[in-house]
DRENNU-549394 format. One record per atom (N, C-alpha, C): residue in three letters; x, y, z. Coordinates in steps of 0.02 Angstrom, whole numbers, padded with zeros to 5 digits, always signed. Example, Ala and Ser with C-alpha at 12.3 -4.5 7.8 and 13.67 -1.06 7.14 Angstrom:
% residues 2
ALA+00660-00284+00390/ALA+00615-00225+00390/ALA+00660-00165+00390/SER+00642-00112+00354/SER+00684-00053+00357/SER+00645+00002+00394/
***
This chain:
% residues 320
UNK+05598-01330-06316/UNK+05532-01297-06315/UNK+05513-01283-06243/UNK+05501-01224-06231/UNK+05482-01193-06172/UNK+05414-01227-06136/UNK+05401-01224-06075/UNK+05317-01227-06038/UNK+05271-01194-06069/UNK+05287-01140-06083/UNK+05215-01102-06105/UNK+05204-01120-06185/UNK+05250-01136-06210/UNK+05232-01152-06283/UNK+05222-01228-06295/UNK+05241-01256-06254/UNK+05192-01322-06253/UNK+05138-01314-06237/UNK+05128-01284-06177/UNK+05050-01276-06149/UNK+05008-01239-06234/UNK+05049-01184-06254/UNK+04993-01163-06309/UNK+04976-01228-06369/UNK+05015-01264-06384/UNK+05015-01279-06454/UNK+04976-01359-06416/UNK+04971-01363-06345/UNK+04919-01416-06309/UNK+04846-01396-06332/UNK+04837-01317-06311/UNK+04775-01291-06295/UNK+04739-01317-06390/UNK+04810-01264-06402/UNK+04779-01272-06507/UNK+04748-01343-06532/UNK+04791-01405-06512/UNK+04766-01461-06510/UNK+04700-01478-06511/UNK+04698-01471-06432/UNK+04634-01478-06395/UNK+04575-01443-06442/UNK+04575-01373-06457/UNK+04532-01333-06505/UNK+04516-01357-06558/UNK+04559-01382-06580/UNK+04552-01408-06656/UNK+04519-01463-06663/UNK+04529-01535-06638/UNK+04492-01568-06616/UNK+04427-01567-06592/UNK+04390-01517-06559/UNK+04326-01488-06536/UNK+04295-01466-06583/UNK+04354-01430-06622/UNK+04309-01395-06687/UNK+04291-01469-06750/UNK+04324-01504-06741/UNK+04326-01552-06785/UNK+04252-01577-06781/UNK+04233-01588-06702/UNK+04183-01628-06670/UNK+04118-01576-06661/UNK+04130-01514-06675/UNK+04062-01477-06664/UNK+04045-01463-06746/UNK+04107-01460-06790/UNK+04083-01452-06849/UNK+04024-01527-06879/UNK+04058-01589-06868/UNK+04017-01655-06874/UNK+03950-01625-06836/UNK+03949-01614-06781/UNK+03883-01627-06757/UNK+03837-01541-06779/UNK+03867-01498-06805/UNK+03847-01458-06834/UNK+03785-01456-06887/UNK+03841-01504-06933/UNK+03803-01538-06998/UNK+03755-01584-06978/UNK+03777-01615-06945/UNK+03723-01699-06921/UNK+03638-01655-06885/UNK+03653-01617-06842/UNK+03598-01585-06819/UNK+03555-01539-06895/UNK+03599-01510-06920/UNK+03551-01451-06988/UNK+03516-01504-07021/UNK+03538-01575-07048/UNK+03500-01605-07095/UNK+03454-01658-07059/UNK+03481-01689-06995/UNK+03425-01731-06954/UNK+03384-01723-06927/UNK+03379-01618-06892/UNK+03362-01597-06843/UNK+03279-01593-06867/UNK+03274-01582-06910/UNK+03180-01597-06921/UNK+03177-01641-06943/UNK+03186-01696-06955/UNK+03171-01770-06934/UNK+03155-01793-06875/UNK+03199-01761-06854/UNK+03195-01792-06782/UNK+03160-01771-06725/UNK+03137-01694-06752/UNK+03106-01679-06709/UNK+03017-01704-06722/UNK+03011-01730-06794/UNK+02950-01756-06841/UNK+02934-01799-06796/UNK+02983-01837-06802/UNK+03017-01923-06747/UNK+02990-01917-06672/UNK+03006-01876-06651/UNK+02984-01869-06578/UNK+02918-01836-06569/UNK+02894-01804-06583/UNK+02819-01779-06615/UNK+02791-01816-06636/UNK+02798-01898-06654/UNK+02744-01932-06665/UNK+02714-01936-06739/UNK+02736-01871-06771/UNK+02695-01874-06835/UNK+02703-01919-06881/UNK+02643-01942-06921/UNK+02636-01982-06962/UNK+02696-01994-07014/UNK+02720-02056-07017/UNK+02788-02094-07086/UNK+02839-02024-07073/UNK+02860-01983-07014/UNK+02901-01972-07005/UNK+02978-02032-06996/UNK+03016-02021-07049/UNK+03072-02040-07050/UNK+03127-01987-07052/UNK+03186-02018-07014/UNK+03247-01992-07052/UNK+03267-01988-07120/UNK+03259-02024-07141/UNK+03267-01997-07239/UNK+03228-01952-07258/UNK+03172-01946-07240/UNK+03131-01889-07244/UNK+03137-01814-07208/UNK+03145-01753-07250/UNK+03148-01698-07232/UNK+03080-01666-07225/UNK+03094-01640-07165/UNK+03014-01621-07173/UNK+02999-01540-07203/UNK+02962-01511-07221/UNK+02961-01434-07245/UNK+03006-01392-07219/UNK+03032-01347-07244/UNK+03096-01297-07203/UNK+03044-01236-07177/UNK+03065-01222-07125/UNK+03043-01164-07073/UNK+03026-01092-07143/UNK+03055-01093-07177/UNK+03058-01025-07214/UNK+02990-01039-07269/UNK+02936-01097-07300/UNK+02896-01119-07317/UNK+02848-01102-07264/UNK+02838-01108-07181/UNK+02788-01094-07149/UNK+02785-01030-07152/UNK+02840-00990-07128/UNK+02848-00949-07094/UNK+02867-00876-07162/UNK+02795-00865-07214/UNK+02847-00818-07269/UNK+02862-00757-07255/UNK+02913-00731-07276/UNK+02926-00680-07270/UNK+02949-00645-07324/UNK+02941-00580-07374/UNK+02944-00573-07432/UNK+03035-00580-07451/UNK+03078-00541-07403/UNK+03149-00542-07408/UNK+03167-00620-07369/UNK+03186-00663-07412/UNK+03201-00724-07411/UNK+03196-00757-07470/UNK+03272-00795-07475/UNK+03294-00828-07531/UNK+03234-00897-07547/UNK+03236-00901-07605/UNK+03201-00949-07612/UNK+03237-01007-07582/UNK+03193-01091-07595/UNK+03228-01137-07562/UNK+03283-01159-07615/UNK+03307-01167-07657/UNK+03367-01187-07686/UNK+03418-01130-07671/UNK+03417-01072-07645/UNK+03449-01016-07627/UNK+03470-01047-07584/UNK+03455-01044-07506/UNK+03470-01070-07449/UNK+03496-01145-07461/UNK+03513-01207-07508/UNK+03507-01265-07510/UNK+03592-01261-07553/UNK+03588-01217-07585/UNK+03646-01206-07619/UNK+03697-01176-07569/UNK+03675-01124-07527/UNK+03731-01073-07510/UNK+03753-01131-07424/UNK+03711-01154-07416/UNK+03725-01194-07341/UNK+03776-01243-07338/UNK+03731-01286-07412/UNK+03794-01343-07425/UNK+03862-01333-07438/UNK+03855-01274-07488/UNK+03919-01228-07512/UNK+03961-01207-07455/UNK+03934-01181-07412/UNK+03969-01147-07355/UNK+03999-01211-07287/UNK+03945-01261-07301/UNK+03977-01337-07247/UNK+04053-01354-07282/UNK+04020-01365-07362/UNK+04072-01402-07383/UNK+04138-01360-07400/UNK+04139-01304-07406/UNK+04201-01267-07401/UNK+04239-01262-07335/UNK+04182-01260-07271/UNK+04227-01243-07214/UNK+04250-01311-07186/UNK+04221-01356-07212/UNK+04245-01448-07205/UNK+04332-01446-07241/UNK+04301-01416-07299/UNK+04381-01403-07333/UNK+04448-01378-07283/UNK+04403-01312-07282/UNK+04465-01278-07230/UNK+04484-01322-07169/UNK+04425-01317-07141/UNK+04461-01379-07076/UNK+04524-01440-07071/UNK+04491-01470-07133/UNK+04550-01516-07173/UNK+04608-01495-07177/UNK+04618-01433-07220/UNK+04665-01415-07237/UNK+04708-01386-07155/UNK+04677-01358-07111/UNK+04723-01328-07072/UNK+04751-01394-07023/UNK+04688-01450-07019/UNK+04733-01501-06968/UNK+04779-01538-07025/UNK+04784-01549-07104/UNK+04835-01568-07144/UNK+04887-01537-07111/UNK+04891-01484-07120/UNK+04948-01414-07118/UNK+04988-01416-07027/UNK+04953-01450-06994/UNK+04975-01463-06935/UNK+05022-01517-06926/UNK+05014-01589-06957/UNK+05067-01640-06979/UNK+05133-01620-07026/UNK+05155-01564-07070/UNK+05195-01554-07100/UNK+05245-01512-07061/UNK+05311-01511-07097/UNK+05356-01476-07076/UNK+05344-01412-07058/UNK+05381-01366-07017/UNK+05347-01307-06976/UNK+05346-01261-07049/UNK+05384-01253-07109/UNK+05389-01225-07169/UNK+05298-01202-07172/UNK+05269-01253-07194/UNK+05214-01254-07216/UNK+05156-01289-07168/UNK+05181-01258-07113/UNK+05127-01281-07055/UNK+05083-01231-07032/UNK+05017-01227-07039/UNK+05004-01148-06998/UNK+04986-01143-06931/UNK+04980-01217-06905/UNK+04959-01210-06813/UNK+05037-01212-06782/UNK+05092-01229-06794/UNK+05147-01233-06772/UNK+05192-01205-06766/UNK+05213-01163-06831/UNK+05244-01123-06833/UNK+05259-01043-06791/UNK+05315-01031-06783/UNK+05302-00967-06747/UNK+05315-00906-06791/UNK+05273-00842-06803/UNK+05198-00849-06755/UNK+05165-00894-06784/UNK+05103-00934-06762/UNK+05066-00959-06806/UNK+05013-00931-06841/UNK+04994-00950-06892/UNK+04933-00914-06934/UNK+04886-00942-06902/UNK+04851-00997-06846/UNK+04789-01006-06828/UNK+04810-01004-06753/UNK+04794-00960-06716/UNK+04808-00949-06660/UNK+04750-00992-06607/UNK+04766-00975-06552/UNK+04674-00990-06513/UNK+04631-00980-06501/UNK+04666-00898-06509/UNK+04564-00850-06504/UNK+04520-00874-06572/UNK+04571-00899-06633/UNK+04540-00902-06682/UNK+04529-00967-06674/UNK+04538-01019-06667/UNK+04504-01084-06656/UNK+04443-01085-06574/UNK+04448-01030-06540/UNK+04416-01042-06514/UNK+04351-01017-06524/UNK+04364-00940-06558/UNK+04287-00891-06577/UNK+04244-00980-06651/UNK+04308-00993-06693/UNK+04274-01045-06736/UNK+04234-01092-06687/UNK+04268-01106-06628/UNK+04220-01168-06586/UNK+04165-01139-06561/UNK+04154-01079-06554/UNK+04085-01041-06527/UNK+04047-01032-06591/UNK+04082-01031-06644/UNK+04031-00998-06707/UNK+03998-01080-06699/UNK+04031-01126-06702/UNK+03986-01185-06713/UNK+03944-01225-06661/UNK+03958-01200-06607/UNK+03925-01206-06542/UNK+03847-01188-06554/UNK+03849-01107-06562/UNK+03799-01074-06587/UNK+03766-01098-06631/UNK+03798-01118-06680/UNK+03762-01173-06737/UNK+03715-01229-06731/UNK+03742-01265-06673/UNK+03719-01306-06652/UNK+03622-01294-06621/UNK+03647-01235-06580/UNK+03578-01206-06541/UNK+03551-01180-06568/UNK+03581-01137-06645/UNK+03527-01113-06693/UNK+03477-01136-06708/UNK+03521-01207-06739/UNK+03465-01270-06772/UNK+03420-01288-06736/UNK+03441-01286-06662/UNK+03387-01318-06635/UNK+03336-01269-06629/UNK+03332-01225-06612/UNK+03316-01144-06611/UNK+03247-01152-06664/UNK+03300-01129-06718/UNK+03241-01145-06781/UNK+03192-01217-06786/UNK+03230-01267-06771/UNK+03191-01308-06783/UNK+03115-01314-06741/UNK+03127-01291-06694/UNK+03066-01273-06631/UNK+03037-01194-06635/UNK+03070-01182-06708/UNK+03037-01104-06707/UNK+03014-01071-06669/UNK+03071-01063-06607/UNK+03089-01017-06575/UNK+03105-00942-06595/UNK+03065-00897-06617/UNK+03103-00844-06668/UNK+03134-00803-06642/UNK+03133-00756-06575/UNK+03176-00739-06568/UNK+03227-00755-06548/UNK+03252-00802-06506/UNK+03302-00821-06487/UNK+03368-00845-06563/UNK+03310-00869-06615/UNK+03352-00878-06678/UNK+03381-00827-06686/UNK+03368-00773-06689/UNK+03385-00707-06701/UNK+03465-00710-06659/UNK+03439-00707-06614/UNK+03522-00711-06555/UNK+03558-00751-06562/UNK+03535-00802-06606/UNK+03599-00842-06595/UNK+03615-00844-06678/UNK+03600-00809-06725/UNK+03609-00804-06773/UNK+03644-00753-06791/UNK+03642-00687-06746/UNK+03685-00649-06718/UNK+03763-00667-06705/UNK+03748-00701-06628/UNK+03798-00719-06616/UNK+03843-00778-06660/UNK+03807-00815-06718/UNK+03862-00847-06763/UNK+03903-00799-06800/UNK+03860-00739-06823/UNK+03886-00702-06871/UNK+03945-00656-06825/UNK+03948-00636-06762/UNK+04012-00596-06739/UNK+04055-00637-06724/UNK+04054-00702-06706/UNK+04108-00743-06691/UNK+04137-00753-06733/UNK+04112-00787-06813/UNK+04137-00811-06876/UNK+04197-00732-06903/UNK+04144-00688-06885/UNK+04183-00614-06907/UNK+04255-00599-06849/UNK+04250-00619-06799/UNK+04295-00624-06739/UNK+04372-00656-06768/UNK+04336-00714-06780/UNK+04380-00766-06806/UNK+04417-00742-06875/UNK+04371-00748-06906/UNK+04412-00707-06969/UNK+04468-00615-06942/UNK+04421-00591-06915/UNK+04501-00555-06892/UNK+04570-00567-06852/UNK+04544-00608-06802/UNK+04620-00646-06800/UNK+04657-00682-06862/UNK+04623-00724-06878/UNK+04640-00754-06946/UNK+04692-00701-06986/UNK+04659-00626-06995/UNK+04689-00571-07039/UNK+04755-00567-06987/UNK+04768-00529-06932/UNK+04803-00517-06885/UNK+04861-00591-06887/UNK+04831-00637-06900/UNK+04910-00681-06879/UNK+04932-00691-06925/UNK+04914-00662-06983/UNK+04948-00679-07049/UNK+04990-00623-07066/UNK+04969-00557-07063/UNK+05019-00527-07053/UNK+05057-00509-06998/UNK+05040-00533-06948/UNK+05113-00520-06904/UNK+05187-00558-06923/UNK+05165-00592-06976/UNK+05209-00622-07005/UNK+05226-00592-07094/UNK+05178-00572-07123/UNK+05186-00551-07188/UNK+05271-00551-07222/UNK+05281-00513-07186/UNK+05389-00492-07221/UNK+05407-00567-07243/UNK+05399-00616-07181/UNK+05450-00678-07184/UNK+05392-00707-07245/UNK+05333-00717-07236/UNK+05269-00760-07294/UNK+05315-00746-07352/UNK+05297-00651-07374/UNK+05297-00642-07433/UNK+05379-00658-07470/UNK+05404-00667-07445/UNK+05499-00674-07481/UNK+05517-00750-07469/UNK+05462-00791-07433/UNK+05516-00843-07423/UNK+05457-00936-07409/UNK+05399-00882-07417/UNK+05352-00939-07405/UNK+05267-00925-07427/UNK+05265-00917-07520/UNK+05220-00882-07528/UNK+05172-00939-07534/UNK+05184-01023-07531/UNK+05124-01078-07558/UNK+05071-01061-07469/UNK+05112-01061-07426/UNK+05098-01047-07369/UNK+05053-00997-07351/UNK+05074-00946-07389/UNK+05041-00862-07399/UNK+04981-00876-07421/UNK+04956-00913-07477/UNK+04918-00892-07526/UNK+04864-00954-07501/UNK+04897-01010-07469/UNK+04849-01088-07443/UNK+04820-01044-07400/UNK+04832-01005-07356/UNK+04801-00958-07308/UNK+04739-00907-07322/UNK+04770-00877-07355/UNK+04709-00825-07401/UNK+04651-00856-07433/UNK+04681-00911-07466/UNK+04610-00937-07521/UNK+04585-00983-07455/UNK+04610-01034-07422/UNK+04563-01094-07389/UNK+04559-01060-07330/UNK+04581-01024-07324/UNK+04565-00996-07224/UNK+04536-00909-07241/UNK+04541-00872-07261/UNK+04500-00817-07263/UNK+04456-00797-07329/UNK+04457-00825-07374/UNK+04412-00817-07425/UNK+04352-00873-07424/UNK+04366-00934-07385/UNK+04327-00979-07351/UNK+04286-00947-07293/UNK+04321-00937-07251/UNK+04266-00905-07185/UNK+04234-00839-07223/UNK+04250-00809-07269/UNK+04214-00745-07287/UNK+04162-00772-07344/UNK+04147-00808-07376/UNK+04095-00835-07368/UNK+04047-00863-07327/UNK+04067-00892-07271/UNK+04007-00902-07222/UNK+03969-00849-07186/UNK+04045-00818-07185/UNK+04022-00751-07134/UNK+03985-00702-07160/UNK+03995-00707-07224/UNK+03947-00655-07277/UNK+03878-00685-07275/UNK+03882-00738-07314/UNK+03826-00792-07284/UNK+03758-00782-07215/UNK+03789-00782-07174/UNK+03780-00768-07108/UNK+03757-00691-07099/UNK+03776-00664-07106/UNK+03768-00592-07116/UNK+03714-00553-07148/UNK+03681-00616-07195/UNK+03606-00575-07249/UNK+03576-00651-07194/UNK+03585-00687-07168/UNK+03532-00745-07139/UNK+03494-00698-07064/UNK+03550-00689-07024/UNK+03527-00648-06962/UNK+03477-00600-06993/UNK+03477-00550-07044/UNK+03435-00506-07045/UNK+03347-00545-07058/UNK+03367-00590-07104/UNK+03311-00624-07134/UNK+03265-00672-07070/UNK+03300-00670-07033/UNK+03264-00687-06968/UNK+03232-00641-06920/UNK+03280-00599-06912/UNK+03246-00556-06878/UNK+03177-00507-06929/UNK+03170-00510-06981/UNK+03116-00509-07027/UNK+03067-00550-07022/UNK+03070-00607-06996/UNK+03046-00668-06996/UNK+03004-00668-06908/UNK+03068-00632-06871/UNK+03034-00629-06793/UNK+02973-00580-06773/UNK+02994-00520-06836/UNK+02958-00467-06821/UNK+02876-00479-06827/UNK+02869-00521-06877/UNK+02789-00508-06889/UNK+02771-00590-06877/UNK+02797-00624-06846/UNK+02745-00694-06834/UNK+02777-00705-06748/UNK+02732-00738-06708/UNK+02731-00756-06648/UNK+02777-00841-06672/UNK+02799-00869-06595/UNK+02805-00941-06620/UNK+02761-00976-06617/UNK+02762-01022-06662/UNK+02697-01074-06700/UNK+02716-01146-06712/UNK+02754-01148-06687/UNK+02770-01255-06665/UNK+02728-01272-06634/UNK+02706-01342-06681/UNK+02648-01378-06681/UNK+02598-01329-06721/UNK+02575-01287-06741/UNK+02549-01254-06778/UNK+02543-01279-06840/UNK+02514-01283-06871/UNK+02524-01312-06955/UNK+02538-01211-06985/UNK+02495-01178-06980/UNK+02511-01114-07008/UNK+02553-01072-06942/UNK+02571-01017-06972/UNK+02624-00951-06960/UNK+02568-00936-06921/UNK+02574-00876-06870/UNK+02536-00854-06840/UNK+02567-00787-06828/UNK+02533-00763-06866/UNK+02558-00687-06856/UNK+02549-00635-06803/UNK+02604-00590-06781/UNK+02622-00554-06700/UNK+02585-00511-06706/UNK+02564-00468-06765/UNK+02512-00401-06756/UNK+02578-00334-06761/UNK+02630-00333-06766/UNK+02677-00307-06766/UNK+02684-00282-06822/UNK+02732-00287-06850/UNK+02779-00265-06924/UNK+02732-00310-06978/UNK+02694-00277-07020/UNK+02673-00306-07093/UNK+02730-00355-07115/UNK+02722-00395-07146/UNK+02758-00450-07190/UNK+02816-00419-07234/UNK+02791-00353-07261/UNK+02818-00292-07322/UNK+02863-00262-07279/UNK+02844-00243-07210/UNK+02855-00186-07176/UNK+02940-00230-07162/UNK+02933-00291-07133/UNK+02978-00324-07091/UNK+03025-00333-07159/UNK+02999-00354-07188/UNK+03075-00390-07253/UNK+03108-00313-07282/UNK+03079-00253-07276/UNK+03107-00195-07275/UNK+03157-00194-07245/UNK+03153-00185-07172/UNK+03203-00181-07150/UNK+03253-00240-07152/UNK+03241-00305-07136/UNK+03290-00350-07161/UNK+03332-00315-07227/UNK+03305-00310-07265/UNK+03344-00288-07338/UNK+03400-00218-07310/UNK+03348-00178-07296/UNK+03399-00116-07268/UNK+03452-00137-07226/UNK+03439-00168-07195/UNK+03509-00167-07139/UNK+03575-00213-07184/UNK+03554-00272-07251/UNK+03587-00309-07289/UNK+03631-00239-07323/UNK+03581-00190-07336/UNK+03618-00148-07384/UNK+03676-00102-07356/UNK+03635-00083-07277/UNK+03700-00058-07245/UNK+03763-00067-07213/UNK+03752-00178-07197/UNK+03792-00208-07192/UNK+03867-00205-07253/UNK+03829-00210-07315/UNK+03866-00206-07372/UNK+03908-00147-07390/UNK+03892-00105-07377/UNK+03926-00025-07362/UNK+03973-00015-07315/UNK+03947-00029-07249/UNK+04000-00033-07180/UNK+04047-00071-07201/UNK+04070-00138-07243/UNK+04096-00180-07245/UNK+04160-00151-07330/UNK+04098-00125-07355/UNK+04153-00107-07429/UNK+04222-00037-07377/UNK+04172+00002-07347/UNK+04232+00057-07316/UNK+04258+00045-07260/UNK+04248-00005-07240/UNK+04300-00046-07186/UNK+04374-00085-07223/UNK+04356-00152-07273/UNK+04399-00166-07298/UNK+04452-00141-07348/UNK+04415-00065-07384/UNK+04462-00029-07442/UNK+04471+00019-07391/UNK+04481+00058-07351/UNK+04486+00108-07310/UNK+04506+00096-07240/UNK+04508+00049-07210/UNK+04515+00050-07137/UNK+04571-00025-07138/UNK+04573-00054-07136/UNK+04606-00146-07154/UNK+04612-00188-07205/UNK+04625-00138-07257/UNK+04631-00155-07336/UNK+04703-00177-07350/UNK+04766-00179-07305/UNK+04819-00228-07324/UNK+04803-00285-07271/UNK+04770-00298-07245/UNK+04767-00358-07209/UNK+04708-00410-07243/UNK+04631-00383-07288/UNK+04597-00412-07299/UNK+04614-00410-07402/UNK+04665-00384-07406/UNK+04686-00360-07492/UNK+04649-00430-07529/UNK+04670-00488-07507/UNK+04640-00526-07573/UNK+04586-00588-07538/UNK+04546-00538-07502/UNK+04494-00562-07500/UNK+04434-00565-07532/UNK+04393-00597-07590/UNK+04363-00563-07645/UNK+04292-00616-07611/UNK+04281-00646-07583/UNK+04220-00686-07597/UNK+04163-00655-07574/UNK+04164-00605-07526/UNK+04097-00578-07506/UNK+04058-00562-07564/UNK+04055-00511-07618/UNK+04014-00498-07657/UNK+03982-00551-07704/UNK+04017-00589-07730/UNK+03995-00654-07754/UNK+03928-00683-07705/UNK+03953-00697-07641/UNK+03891-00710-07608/UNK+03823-00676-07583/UNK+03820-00614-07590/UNK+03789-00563-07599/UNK+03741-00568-07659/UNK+03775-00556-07715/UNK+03754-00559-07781/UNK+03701-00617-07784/UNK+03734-00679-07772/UNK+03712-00744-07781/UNK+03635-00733-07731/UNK+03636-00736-07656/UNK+03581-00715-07595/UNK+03538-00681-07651/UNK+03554-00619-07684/UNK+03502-00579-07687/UNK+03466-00576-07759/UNK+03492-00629-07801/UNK+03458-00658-07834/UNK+03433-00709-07826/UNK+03436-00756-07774/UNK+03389-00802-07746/UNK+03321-00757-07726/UNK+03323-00687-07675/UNK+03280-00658-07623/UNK+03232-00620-07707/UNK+03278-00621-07771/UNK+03218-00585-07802/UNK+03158-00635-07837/UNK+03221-00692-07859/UNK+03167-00737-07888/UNK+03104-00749-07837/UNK+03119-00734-07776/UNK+03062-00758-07736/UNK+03003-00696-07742/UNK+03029-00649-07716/UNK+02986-00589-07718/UNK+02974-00550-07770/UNK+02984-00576-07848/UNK+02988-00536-07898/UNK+02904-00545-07936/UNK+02849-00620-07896/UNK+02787-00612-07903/UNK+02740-00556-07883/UNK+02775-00522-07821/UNK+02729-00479-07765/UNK+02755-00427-07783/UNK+02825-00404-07815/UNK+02823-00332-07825/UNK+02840-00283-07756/UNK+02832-00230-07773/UNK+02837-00160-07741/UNK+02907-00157-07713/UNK+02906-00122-07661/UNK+02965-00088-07627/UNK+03008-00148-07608/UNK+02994-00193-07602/UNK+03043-00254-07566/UNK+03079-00269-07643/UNK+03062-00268-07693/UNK+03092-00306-07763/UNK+03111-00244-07780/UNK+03105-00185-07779/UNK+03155-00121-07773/UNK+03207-00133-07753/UNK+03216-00137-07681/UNK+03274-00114-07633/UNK+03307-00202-07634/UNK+03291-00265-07664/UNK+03321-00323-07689/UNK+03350-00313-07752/UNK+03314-00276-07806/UNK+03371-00261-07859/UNK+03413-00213-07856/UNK+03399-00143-07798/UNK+03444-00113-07781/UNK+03515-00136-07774/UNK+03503-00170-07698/UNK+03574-00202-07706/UNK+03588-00260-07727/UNK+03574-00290-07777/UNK+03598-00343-07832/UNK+03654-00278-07865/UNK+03603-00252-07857/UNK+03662-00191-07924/UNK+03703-00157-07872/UNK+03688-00140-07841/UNK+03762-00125-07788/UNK+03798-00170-07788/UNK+03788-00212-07764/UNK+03840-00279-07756/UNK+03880-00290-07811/UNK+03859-00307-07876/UNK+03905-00296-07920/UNK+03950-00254-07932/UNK+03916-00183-07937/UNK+03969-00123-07947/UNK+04008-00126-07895/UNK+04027-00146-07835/UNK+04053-00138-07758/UNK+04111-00189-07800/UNK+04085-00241-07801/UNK+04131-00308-07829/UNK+04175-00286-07894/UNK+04164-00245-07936/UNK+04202-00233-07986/UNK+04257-00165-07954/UNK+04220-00119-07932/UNK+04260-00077-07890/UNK+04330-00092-07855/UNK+04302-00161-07812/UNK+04344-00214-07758/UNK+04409-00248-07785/UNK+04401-00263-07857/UNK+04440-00310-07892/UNK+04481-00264-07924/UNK+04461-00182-07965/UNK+04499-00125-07983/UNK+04545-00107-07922/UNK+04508-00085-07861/UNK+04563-00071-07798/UNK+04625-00134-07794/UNK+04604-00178-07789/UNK+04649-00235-07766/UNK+04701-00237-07817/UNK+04674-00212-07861/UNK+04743-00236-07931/UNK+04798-00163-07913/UNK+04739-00113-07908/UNK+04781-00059-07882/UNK+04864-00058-07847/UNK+04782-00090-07803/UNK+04846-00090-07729/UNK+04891-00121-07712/UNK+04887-00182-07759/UNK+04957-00251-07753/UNK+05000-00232-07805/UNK+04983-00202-07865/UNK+05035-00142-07908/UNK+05078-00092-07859/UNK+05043-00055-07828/UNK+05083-00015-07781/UNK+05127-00065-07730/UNK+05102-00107-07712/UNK+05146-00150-07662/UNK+05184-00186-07697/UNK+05199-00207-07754/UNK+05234-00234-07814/UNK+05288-00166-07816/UNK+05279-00118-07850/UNK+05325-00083-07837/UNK+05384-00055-07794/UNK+05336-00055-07725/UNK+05395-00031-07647/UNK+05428-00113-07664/UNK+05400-00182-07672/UNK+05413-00211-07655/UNK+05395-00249-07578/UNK+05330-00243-07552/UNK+05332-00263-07490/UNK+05229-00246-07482/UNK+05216-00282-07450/UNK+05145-00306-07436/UNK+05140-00272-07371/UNK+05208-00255-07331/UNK+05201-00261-07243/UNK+05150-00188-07225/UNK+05091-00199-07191/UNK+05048-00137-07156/UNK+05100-00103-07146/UNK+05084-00046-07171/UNK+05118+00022-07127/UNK+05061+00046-07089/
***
């Protein structure tokens, strides 16, 4: 084994381990972090076992999931990418066959363990962010989780097929442990992530920050209606950019990636039950794309059968 490929498969180490340690303190900060900040504030039978109200209760905004929405999709999204993590430092102890940090090429490279150590970095400062309802800055760094996680996931795509030929003929448990726990995993978060940034910046538009505040204090800016508008719009155009990117632009690299719409679907029946008391244009353009999302998702699953028929036939998966 050469210098430089020790030095890499050092660095990968090193990454992985970090990620191990920012994902723990990831989680430890989202569920302690208003406790603790209760805790240090002085306020009354503030404990740690005790959660105190979630930021999205002060602060309403009509486009926003109710609270079992957000409670479901967070845990869902920890405990899957806890999974993956698992699974890729498992996959590091086994023979190089079925290894994906070791092998050459490898399927988890370093840009991709490293954009993952920034997505959770960011995580970190989100929470705190929000928890001090800081709003815009949430915004930015809610941002920046969502392009890193998306970062990551395209390397993720990219090192899997630079290998595809040898995967598909000779190492498909390998192929497929990849697809389901490493990119149909991060494409839930990242989808995830992706309707949260907007819902904040909805959230920034029409209230000032208000820590220590018992109520919201509103900026004089964007109406409450006005702001979750656009949150929703930009969800819907996210969802569009994303359907003719992956069937049209990187559709043999992302082929059996199916989880985005599921999470979509799921978000935007949380965002109606909430807003389906108040009505008007916001519970429009929320059942709008509920129903996009589905039809996109059935569309998604017709292409894919398509297209792995056609690649069934040549015989071969490899991008042309």
């Amino acid at each position: 084994m050469d210098k430089k490929r020790i030095i890499y498969i050092t660095i990968q180490i090193v990454l992985l381990v970090l990620l191990c340690i920012t994902y723990a303190v990831s989680i430890t900060f989202d569920y302690l972090g208003p406790s603790l900040i209760a805790i240090i504030l002085q306020k009354p039978n503030a404990s740690l076992l005790d959660r105190p109200p979630s930021i999205s209760s002060k602060y309403y905004v009509e486009a926003n999931a109710m609270e079992w929405g957000h409670a479901v999709m967070w845990r869902l999204a920890y405990s899957l990418m806890g999974i993956s993590i698992i699974i890729i430092c498992v996959s590091g102890c086994l023979p190089l066959k079925f290894n994906m940090l070791f092998r050459q090429p490898t399927l988890i490279s370093v840009w991709f363990l490293l954009l993952f150590n920034v997505n959770y970095i960011a995580n970190i400062i989100w929470v705190i962010f929000t928890n001090y309802e800081i709003v815009w800055l949430m915004v930015v760094f809610a941002v920046l989780l969502t392009c890193s996680l998306y970062g990551a996931l395209a390397f993720a795509y990219k090192d899997l097929y630079d290998d595809i030929a040898t995967l598909e003929t000779s190492n498909k448990i390998l192929l497929w442990t990849t697809r389901i726990f490493v990119h149909n995993i991060i494409a839930i978060y990242a989808t995830w992530l992706s309707i949260i940034w907007p819902l904040n910046l909805s959230l920034s538009l029409s209230y000032y920050n208000s820590f220590g505040s018992s109520t919201a204090l509103l900026s004089g800016g964007l109406t409450i209606s006005e702001s979750s508008t656009l949150g929703l719009a930009i969800i819907l155009m996210e969802l569009l950019i994303w359907f003719t990117i992956e069937n049209f632009l990187i559709e043999p690299y992302c082929r059996y990636t199916l989880t985005v719409y599921p999470v979509v679907i799921f978000a935007m029946s949380a965002i109606i039950a909430n807003v389906i008391n108040t009505g008007g244009i916001n519970l429009v353009l929320a059942s709008l794309l509920l129903a996009v999302s589905v039809i996109l998702f059935g569309i998604r699953i017709l292409l894919v059968i398509l297209n792995s028929w056609k690649s069934y036939r040549h015989g071969s998966e490899v991008p042309k």
